[in-house]
N, C-alpha and C positions, 0 to 999 in steps of 0.2 A: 504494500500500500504506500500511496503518495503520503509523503507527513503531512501535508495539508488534511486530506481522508481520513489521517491515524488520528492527530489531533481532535478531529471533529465527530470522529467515533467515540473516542475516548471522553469529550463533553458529553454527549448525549448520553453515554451508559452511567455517568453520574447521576446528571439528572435522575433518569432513571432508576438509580440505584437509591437515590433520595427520596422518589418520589413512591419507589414502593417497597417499603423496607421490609426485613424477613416477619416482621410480626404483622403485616398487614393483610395477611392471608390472599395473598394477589400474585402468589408465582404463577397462575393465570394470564392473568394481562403483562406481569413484566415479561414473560415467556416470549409474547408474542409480538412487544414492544422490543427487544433487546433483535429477536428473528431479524424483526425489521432493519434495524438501524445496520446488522451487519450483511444483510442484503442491499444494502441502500450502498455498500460500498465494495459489490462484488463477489462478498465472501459467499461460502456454500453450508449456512446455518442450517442446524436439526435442531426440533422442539423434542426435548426427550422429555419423562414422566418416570418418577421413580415412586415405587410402593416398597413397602415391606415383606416379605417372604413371611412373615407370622400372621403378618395382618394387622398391624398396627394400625391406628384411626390418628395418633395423636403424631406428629413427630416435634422434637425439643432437641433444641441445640444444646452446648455443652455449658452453657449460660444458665440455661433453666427458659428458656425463652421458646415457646410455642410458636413455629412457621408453618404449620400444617394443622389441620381439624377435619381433613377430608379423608383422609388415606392413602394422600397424594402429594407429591412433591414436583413440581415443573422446575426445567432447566435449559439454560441454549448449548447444546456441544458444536463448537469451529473446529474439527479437526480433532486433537488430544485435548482441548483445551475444554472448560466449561465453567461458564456463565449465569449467574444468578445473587438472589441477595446475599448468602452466604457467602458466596466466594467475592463479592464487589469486581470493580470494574477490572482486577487485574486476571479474575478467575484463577481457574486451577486445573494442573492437570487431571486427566480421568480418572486415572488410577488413584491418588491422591482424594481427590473428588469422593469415592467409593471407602474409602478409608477412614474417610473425613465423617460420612453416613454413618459407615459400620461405628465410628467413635460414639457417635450418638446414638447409642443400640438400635440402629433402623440393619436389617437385613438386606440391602439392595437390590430390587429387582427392577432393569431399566430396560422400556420399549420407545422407540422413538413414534412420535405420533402426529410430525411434520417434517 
């Protein structure tokens, strides 16, 4: 990417990252706002969707901090990399990503569903 592009990617997944923070129950719409902004600049984004392999309803960060009430967890993967309020704008690798999950007793089961 041009630095002009990177720059103006990297604004907007702030905002965004501000605008829907992990406890606002809206990895939803950030999912599909974050898809966008890295299509908007060429890239080849997936909307993945993580559940729990137990069946978890709830998931809680290492905080004590509730980001899911559904059973579901939304994320954007570019590549190795992924995108969401947990990870902020600089994301994380996948493996890492998955790691990161398992830290927080979620079991990982991820389908991509864009």
């Amino acid at each position: 990417l041009k630095i002009d592009k990177l720059e103006r990617l990297v604004e907007r997944l702030n905002i965004l990252m501000h605008k829907f923070p992990r406890s606002s129950f809206k990895c939803d719409k950030l999912s599909e706002k974050v898809y966008d902004a890295f299509k908007g600049v060429g890239a080849n984004p997936e909307i993945i969707e993580i559940t729990d392999t137990a069946g978890a309803r709830y998931f809680i960060d290492d905080k004590g901090v509730r980001f899911s009430e559904y059973g579901f967890h939304r994320a954007v993967r570019v590549g190795d990399m992924v995108y969401d309020a947990l990870t902020g704008t600089s994301g994380a690798q996948f493996s890492q990503y998955l790691n990161m999950l398992k830290g927080y007793g979620i079991d990982p089961a991820v389908k991509v569903i864009k």
